[in-house]
C-alpha positions in Angstrom: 15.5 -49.8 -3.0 19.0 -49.1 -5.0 20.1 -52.3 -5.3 19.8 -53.5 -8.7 21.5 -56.7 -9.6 23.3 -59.6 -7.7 26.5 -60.7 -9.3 28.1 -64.0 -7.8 31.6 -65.5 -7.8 33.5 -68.6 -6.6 37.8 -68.5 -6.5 38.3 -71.8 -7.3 39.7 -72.2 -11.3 40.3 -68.3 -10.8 44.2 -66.5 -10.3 44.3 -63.3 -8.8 44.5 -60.6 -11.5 41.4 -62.3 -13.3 39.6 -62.7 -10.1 40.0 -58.9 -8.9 39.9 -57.6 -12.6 35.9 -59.8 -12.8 35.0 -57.1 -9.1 36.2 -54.3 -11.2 34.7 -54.6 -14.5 31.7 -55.6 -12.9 31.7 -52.4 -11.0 31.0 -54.4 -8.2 30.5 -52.5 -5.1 29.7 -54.5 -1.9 31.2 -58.0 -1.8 29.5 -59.9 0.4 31.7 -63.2 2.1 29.2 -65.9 3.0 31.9 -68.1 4.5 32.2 -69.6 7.5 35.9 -69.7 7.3 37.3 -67.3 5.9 40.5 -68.9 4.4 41.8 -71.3 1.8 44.3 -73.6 2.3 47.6 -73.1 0.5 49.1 -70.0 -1.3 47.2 -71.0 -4.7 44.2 -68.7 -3.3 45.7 -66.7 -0.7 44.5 -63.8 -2.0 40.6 -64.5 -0.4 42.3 -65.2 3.2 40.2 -62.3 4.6 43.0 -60.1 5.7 44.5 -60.0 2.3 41.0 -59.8 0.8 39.6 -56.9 2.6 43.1 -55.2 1.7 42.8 -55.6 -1.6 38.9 -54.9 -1.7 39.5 -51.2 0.1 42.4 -50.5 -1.9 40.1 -51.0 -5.0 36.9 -48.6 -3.2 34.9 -52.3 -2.7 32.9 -52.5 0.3 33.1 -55.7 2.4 30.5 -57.7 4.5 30.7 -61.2 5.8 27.9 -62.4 6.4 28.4 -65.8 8.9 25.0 -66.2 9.3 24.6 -67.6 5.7 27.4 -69.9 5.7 26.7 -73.5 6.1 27.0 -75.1 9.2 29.7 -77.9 9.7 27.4 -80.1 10.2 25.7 -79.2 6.7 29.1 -79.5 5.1 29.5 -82.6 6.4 26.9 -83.8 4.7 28.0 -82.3 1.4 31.6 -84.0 2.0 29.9 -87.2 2.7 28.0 -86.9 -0.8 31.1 -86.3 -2.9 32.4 -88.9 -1.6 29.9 -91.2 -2.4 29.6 -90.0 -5.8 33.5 -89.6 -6.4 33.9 -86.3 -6.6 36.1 -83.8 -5.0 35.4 -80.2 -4.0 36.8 -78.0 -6.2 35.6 -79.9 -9.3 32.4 -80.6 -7.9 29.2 -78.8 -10.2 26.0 -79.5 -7.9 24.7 -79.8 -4.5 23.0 -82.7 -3.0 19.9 -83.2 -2.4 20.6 -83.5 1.6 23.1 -80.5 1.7 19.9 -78.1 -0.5 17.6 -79.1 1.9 19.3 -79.0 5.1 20.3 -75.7 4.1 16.9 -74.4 3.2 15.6 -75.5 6.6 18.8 -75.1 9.2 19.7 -71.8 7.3 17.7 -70.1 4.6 14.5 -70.3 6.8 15.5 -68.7 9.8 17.5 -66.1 8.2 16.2 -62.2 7.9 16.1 -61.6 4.2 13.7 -58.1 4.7 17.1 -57.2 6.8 19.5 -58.7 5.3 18.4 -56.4 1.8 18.1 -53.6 4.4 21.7 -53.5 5.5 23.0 -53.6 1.8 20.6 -50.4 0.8 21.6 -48.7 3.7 25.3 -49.3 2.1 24.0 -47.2 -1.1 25.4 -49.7 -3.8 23.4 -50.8 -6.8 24.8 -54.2 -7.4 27.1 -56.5 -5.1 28.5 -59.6 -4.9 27.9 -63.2 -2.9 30.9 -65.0 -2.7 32.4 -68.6 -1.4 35.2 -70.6 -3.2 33.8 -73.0 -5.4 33.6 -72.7 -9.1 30.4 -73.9 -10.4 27.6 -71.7 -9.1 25.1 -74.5 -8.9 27.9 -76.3 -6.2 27.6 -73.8 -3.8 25.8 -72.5 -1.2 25.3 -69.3 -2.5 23.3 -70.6 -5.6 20.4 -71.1 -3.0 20.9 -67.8 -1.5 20.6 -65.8 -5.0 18.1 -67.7 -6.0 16.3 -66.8 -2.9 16.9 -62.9 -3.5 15.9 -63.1 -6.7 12.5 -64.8 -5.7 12.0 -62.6 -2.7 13.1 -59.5 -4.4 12.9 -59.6 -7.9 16.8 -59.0 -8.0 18.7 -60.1 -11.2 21.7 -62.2 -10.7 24.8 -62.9 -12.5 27.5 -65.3 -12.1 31.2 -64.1 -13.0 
């Protein structure tokens, strides 16, 4: 296997310049979306709308991937939505995912996805790091804290959050 480290990154509390200088520094190589939608609203982040994203991403040699198959299902977000809710908090500020949303995901997601393929793909793509990325800030308040920390169990892969 070439891969040799996960690196993971949200857009939320980011601008553009930072955000793309993180990928660059990084030497990030494949940036993998695990979004369902694949746009934010408003021109604050417009940058990650995929069509300016995957512009920007070739014109700086990244490769892209979006993966749908590890984003969340609306009815998973749902729940999510419904928790913040009850606990007050909105989505962009929010640093943790229920307890319904983590397991829901784990069962409706995690387990039925192909992990032995998934790691396949990317090594075909000959990169030793890439990147998992969805919107929100805090790692630990998105979806793809549970898919790293999967990798990193199943593969012994090293992750870092930008």
């Amino acid at each position: 296997m070439n891969i040799e480290k996960i690196f993971s990154i949200g857009v939320f509390g980011t601008n553009e310049n930072e955000f793309f200088e993180k990928l660059i520094t990084n030497k990030v190589e494949l940036f993998v979306d695990i979004r369902r939608r694949r746009a934010v609203r408003g021109a604050k982040y417009s940058y990650v709308n995929s069509s300016k994203l995957q512009a920007k991403l070739k014109e700086l040699g990244i490769q892209y991937m979006h993966v749908l198959k590890l984003a969340p299902t609306n009815e998973i977000r749902k729940l999510q939505k419904e928790d913040d809710i009850i606990k007050g908090v909105k989505k962009t500020e929010r640093q943790y995912l229920g307890e319904v949303f983590i397991n829901e995901y784990q069962h409706k997601v995690l387990n039925t996805f192909d992990f032995v393929g998934f790691i396949k793909k990317i090594d075909e793509r000959k990169v030793k790091n890439f990147l998992l990325f969805c919107v929100e800030k805090s790692f630990e308040a998105c979806h793809r804290s549970i898919v790293a920390k999967r990798l990193m169990q199943d593969f012994s892969l090293p992750i870092q959050h930008l």
